[in-house]
C-alpha positions as CSV (number, residue, x, y, z in Angstrom):
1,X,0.0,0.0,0.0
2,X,1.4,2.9,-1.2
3,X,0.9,6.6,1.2
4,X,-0.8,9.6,-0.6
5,X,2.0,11.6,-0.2
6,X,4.7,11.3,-2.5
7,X,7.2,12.3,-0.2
8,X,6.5,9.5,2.2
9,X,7.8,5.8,2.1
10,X,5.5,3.1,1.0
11,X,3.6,1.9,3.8
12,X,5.3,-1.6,4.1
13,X,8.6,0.4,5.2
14,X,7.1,0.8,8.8
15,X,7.9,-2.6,9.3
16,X,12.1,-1.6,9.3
17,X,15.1,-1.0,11.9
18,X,13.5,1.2,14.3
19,X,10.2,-0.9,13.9
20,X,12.4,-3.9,15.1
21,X,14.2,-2.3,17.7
22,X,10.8,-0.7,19.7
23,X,9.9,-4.4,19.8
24,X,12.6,-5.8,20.8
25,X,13.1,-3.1,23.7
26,X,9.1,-3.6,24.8
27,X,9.7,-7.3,25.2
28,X,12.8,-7.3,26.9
29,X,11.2,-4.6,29.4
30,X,9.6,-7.3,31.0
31,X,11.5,-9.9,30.2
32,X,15.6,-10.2,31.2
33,X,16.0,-13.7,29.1
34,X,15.6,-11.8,25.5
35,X,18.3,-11.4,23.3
36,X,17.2,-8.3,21.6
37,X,20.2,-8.0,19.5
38,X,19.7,-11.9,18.1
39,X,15.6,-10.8,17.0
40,X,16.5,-8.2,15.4
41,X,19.2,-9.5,13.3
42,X,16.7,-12.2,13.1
43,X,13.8,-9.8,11.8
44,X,15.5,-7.9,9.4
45,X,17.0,-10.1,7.4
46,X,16.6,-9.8,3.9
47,X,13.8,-7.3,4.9
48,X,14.3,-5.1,1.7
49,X,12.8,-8.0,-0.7
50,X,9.7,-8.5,1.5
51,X,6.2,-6.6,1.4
52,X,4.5,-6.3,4.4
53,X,3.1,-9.3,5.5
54,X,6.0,-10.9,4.7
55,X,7.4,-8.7,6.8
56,X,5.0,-8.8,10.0
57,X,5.5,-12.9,9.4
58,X,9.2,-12.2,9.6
59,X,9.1,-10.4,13.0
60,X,6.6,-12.8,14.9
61,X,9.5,-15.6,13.7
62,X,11.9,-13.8,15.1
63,X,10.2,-13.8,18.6
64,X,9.7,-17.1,18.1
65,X,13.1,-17.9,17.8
66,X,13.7,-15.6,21.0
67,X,10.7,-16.3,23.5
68,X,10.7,-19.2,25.8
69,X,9.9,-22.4,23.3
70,X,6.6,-23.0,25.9
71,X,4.1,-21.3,23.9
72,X,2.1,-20.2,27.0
73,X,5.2,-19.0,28.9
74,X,6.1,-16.8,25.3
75,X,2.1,-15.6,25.5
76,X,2.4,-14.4,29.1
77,X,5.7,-12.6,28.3
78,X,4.0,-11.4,25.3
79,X,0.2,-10.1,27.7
80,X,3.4,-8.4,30.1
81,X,4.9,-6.1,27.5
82,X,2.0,-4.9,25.9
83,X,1.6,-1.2,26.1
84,X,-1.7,0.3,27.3
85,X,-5.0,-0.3,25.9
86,X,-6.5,2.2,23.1
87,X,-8.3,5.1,24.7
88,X,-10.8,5.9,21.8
89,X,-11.7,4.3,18.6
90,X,-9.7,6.8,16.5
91,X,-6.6,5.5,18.0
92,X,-6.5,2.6,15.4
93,X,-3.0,3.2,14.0
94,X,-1.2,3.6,17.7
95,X,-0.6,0.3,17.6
96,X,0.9,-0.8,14.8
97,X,3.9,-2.2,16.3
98,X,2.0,-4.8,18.0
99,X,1.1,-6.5,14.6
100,X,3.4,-9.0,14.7
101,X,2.2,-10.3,18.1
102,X,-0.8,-10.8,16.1
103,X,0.8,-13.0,14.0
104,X,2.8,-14.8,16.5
105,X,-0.9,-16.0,18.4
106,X,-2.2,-17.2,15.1
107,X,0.8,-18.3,13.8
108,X,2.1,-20.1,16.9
109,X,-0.7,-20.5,19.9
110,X,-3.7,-22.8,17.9
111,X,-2.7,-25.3,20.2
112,X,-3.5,-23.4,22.9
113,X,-6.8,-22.4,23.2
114,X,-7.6,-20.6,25.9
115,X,-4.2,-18.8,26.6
116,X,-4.3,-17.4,23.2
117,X,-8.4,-16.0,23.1
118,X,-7.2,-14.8,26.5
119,X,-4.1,-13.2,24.5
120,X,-6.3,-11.8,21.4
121,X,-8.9,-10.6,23.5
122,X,-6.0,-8.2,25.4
123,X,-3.8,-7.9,22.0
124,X,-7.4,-7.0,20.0
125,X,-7.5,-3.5,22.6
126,X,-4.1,-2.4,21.0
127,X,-4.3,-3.7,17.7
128,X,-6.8,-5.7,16.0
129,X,-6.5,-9.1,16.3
130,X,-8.9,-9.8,13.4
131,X,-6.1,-12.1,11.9
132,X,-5.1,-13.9,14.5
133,X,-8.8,-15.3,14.8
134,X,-9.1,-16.8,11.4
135,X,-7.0,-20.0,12.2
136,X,-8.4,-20.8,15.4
137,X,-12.0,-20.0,13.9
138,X,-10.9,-22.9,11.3
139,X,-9.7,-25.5,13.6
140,X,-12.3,-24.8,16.3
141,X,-15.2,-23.8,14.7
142,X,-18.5,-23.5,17.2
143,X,-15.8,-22.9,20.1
144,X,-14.7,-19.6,18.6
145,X,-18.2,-18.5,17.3
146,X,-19.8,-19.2,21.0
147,X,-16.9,-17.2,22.5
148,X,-16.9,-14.3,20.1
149,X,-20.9,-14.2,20.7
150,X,-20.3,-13.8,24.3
151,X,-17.5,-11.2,23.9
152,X,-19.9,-9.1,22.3
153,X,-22.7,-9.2,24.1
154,X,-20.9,-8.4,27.4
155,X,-17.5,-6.6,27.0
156,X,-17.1,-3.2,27.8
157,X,-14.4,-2.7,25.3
158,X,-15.6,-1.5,21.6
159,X,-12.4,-3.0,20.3
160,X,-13.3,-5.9,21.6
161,X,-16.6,-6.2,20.1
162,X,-15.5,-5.1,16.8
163,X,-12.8,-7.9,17.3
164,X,-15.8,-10.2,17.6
165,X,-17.3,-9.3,14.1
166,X,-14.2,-7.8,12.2
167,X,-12.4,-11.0,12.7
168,X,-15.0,-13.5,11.4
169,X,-15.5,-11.1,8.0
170,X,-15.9,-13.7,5.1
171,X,-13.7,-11.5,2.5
172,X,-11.3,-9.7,5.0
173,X,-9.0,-7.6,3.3
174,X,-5.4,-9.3,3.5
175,X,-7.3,-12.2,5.8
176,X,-7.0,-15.6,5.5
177,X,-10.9,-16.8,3.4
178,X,-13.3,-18.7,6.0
179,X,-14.7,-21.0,3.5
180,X,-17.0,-22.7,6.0
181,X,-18.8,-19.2,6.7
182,X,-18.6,-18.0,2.9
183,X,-20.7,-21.6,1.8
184,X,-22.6,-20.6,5.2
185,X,-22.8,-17.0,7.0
186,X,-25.8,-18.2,9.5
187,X,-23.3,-18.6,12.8
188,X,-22.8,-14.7,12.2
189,X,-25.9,-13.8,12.3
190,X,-26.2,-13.6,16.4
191,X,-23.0,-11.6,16.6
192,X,-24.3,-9.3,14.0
193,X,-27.6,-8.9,15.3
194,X,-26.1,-8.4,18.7
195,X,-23.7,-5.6,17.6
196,X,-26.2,-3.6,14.9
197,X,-27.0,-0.8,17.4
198,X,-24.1,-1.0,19.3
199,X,-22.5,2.4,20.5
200,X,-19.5,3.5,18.6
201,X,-19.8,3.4,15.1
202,X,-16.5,1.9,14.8
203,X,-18.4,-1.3,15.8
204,X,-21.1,-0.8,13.7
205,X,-18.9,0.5,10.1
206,X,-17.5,-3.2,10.8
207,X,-21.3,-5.2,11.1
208,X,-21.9,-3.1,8.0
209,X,-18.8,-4.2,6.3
210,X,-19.5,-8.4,7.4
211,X,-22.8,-7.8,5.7
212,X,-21.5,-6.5,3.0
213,X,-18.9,-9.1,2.3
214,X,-21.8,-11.9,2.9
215,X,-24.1,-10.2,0.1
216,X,-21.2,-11.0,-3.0
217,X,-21.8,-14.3,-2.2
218,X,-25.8,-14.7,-0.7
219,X,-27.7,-11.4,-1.4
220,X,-30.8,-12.6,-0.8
221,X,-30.4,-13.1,2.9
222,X,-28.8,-9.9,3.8
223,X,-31.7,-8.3,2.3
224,X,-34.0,-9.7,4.3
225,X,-32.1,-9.3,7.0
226,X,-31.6,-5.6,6.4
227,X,-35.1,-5.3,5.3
228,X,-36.1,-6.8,9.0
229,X,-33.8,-4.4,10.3
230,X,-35.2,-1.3,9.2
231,X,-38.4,-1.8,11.4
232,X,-38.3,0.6,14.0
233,X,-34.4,1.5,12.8
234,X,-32.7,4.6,14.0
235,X,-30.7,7.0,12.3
236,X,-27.9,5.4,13.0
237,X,-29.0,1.9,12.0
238,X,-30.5,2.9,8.8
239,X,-26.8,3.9,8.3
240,X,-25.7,-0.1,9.0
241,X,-28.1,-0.8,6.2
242,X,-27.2,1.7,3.7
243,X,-23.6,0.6,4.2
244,X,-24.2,-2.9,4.3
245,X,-26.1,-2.6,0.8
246,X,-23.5,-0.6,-1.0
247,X,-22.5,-3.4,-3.5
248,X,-25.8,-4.8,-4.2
249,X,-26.9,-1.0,-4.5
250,X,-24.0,-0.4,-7.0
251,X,-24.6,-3.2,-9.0
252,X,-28.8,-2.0,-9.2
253,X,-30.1,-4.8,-7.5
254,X,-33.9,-3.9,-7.4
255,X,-34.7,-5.6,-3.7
256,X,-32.1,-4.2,-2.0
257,X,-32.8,-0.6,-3.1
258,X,-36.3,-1.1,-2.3
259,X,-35.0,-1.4,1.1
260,X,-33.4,2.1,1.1
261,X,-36.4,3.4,-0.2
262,X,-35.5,3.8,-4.0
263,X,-38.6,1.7,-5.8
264,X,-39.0,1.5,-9.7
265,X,-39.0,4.6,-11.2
266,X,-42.1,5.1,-13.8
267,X,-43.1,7.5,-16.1
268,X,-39.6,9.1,-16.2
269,X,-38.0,10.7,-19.9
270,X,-34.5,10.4,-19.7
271,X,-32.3,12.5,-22.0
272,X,-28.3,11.9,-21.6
273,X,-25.7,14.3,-23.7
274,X,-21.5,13.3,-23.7
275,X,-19.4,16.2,-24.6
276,X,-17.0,16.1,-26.5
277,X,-17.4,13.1,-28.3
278,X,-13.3,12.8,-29.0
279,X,-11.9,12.6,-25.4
280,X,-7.5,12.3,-25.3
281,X,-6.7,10.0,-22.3
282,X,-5.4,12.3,-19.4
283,X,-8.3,14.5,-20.6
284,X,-12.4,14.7,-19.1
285,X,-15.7,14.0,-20.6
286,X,-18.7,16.4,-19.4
287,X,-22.0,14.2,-18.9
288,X,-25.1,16.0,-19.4
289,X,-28.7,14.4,-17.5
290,X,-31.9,16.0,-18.0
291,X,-34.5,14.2,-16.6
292,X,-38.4,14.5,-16.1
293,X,-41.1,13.4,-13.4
294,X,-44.2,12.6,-16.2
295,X,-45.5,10.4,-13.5
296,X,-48.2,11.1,-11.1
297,X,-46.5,10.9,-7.8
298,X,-43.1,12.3,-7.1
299,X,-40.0,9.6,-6.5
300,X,-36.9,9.0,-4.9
301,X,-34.5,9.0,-7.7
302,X,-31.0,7.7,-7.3
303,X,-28.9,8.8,-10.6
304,X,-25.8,6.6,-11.2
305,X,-23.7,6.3,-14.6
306,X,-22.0,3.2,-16.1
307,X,-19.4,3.5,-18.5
308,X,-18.9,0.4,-20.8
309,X,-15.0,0.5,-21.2
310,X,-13.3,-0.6,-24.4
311,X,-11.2,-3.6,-24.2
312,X,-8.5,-5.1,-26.1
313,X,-9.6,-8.1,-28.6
314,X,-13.7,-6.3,-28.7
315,X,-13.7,-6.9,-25.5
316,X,-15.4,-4.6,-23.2
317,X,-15.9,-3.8,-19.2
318,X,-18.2,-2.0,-17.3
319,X,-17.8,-0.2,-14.1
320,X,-21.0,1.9,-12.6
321,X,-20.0,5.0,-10.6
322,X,-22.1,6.7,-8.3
323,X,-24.0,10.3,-8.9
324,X,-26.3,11.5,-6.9
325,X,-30.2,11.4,-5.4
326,X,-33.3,13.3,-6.3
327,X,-36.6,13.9,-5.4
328,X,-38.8,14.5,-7.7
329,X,-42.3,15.8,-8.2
330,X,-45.1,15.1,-10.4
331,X,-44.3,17.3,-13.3
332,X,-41.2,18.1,-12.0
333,X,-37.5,18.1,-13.6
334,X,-33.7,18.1,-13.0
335,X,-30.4,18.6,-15.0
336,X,-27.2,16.9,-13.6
337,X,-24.0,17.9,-14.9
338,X,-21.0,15.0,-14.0
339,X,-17.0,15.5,-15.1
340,X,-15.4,12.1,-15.3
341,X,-11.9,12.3,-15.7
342,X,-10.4,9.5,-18.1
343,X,-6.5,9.1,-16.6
344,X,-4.8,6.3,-16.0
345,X,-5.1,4.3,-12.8
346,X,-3.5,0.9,-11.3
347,X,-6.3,-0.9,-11.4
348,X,-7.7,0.2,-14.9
349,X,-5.9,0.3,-18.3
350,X,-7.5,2.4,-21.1
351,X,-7.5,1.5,-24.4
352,X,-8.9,3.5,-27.8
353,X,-12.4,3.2,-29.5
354,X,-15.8,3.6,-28.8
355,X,-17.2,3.9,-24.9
356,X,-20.5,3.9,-24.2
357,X,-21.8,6.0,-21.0
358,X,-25.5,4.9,-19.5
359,X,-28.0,6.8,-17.2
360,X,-28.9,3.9,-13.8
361,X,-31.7,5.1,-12.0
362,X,-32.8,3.1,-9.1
363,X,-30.9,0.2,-10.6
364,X,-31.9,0.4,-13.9
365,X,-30.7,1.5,-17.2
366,X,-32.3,4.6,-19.5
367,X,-30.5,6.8,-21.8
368,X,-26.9,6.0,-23.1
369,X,-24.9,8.1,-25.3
370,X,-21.3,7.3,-26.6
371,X,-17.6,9.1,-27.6
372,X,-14.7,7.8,-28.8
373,X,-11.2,7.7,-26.7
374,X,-7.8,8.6,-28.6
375,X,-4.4,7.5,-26.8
């Protein structure tokens, strides 16, 4: 991952020298037996051909190799030098530095059970511990789900609770894939349902997240779900739900934007202009929307474009991009004016010929209109 600024290293370079050597002085605070000087020759071996994880592996083998070799006698040492816990939920990327201890519990402690929930559930208040969980949620399946259900329901900690659903996340970023919960999300359920008005909205970004990563693979569940959720919903769950949506939203499911209130449109006249029709890559396209209410009750209107991308071979991709909500009277009208900038990105390559740009609303398609792209 690379930092916005320029001037700063890519991010993976946090894990270097004076990464290795605030470790090794926090462990050997509290414990006399470490050979600091042998974990971090250990750790930074070779550490200018690794990416990051590699990296965070590298460190939590280097304690390894420097603890005690009794697992729970390294996990005590490990409790003893942690610093102390997160004061607020914006405090996220204090902690860092504990990442590798992460590792080490999910790398080294399955055999351990209890020692090492006991570890992640004190680690998880520094740094998340959301990847540490994923093995021991493989090897022991209801154990972890019962204990993570009780976590959240009764722990006063909001890291904690996040912990509880962040960790079990069927398509975490960088995590390890749960393919017992992604063939079946129902053990989630309770934690979710306990955690969907919880407090800090930390907690809550991360239910909506879970449900979100559980709808690329079983929509129509999390619909209902949400669509059971929004009886009697606050502000702040209606948020959840929103959130948890966004994909199936994006991709115009009709069900799930019933559930944000965005039914069928009717009776609408759609009219769509590109300008100009020769756009240079590096340069912008103006997109023109005029559209008009001929129906007789007003609507919600949520106004997305796709643009169908020229591939190489006649191939050809489409990504939808969001634009923005309306609502609009009987009779009534409205002119959106969008700039999309067609540049280069690391994730898309352009390539020259005819594009095609389509009006969404509420999921579905009206006007298109087209230009051609020059390299």
């Amino acid at each position: 991952m690379m930092s916005d600024d320029p001037n700063k290293k890519a991010f993976k370079y946090w894990f270097d020298a004076n990464a290795a050597r605030a470790l090794a002085e926090q462990i050997a605070g509290v414990y006399q037996g470490f050979n600091a000087r042998s974990f971090q020759r250990l750790a930074l071996k070779d550490l200018e051909s690794l990416e990051l994880l590699a990296r965070v592996e590298q460190f939590a083998a280097a304690m390894r190799e420097c603890l005690p070799q009794s697992i729970p006698k390294a996990l005590d040492i490990i409790l003893q030098s942690l610093p102390e816990p997160m004061k607020n939920c914006d405090a996220v990327a204090e902690g860092w530095l504990q990442w590798p201890l992460g590792y080490f519990v999910g790398a080294y402690g399955l055999d351990y059970y209890e020692e090492s929930i006991h570890a992640m559930t004190e680690l998880t208040q520094r740094f998340s511990a959301e990847f540490a969980i994923r093995p021991f949620a493989t090897r022991y399946t209801n154990r972890v789900y019962d204990d993570l259900l009780r976590l959240a329901q009764s722990h006063s900690s909001p890291h904690v609770r996040r912990w509880t659903c962040e960790g079990l996340r069927t398509r975490l970023p960088w995590g390890k894939r749960l393919k017992d919960l992604i063939r079946d999300p129902s053990p989630l359920w309770p934690i979710l349902e306990t955690l969907k008005d919880d407090p800090e909205l930390y907690v809550r970004r991360s239910v909506a997240n879970s449900l979100n990563d559980i709808s690329k693979d079983h929509p129509n569940p999390v619909i209902a779900r949400c669509n059971d959720w929004c009886k009697g919903a606050s502000e702040e769950r209606h948020w959840v739900i929103r959130h948890a949506l966004r994909t199936l939203v994006k991709d115009g499911d009709a069900a799930a934007l019933s559930v944000i209130g965005y039914r069928s449109p009717k009776g609408l006249d759609v009219r769509i202009q590109v300008s100009p029709k020769k756009v240079t890559v590096g340069d912008r396209f103006t997109l023109t929307v005029e559209i008009l209410n001929q129906h007789s009750r007003r609507q919600r209107l949520m106004i997305d474009y796709a643009i169908c991308f020229a591939r190489q071979g006649n191939h050809v991709g489409t990504k939808v991009f969001k634009g923005t909500t309306h609502l609009l009277e009987p009779g009534g009208s409205v002119t959106w004016v969008k700039q999309h900038p067609m540049k280069l990105t690391t994730v898309r390559r352009l390539y020259p010929g005819k594009h095609r740009v389509t009006v969404q609303i509420n999921g579905q398609s009206f006007a298109e209109s087209t230009f051609q792209l020059k390299v």
